[in-house]
C-alpha positions in Angstrom: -2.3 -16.8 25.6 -3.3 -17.8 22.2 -1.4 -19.8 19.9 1.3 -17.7 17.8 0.8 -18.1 13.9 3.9 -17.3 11.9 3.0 -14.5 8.7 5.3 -15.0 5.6 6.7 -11.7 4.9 9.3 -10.7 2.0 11.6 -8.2 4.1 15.5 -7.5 4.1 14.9 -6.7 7.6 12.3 -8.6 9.0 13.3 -12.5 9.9 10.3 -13.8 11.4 6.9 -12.7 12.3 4.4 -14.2 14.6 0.7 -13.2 15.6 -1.7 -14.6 17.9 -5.4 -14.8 18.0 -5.0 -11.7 20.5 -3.2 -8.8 18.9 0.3 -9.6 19.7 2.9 -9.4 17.2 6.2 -10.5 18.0 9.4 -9.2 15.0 12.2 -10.9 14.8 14.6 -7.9 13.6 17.7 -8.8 11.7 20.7 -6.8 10.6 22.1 -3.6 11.7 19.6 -0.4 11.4 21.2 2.7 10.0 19.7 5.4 9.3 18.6 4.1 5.3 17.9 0.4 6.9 15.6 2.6 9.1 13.2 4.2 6.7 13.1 -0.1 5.4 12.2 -0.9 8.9 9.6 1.5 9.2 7.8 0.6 6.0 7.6 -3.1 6.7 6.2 -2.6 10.0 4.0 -0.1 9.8 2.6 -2.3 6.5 2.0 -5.5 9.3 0.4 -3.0 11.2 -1.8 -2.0 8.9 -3.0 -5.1 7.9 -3.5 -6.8 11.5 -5.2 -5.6 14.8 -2.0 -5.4 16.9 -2.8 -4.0 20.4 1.3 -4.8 21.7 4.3 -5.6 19.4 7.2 -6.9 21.0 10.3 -6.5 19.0 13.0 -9.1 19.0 16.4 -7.5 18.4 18.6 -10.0 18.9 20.4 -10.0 15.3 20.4 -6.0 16.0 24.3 -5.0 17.0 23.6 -1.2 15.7 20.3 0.4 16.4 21.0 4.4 14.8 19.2 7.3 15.3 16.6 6.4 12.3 16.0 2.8 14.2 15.4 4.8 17.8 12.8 7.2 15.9 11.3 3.7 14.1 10.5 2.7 17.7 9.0 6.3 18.9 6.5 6.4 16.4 5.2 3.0 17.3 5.3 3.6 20.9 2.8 6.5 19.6 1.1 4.2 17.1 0.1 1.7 20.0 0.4 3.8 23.2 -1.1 1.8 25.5 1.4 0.3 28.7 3.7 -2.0 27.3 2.5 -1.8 23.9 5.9 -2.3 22.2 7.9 -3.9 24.0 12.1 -4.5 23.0 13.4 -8.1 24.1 17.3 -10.2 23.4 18.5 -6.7 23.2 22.0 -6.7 22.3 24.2 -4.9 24.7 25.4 -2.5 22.3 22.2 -1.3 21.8 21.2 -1.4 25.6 24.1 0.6 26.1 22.8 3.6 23.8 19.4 3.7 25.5 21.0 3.5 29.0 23.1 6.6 28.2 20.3 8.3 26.2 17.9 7.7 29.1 15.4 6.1 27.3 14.5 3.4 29.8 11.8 5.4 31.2 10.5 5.4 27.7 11.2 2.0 26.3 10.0 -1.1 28.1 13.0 -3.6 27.8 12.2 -7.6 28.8 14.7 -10.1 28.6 13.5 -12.9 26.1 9.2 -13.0 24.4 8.4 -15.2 27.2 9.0 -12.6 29.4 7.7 -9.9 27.4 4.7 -12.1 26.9 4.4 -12.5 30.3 4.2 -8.6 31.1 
């Protein structure tokens, strides 16, 4: 595993990003995603996508309490932007949101690992 590099970014939602030499792009989400903070969300990312070769994201929501409908459909159309097995990845998923994609039977969709380590270790 290559070393992770931190990228500055200026986003509302967006607390940290790191990238290593490899194409993997770990987001630090912060703050609740409604269905406006969503359309936010979907900009920043999919502008870090554009500019770097990411072949898995792994998306830290662990400032996330509320994840709405816009925030689920943010992560379906990255799971189709980098479709490959465990491409996106959610990690320190707050058990309010867990809850929601328990219920809504997304866990055969979205890949869910603990903590990055063990994300990075998928």
């Amino acid at each position: 595993m290559a070393p992770m590099e931190s990228i500055p970014l200026h986003s509302k939602l967006i607390a940290a990003v790191r990238l290593d030499g490899e194409g993997v792009m770990i987001l630090e989400v912060a703050g609740d995603i409604s269905f406006e903070a969503a359309a936010l969300l979907r900009k920043d990312v999919f502008a870090l996508l554009d500019k770097h070769a990411v072949k898995r994201l792994i998306l830290n929501l662990r400032q996330v309490s509320y994840l709405g409908s816009g925030g689920f459909g943010v992560i379906i159309e990255l799971l189709r932007k980098i479709p490959q097995e465990r491409g996106v990845i959610l990690t320190n998923v707050h058990p309010n949101v867990l809850g929601v994609i328990k219920v809504m039977k997304l866990t055969s969709i979205f890949t869910v690992a603990a903590d990055d380590q063990d994300a990075l270790a998928m």
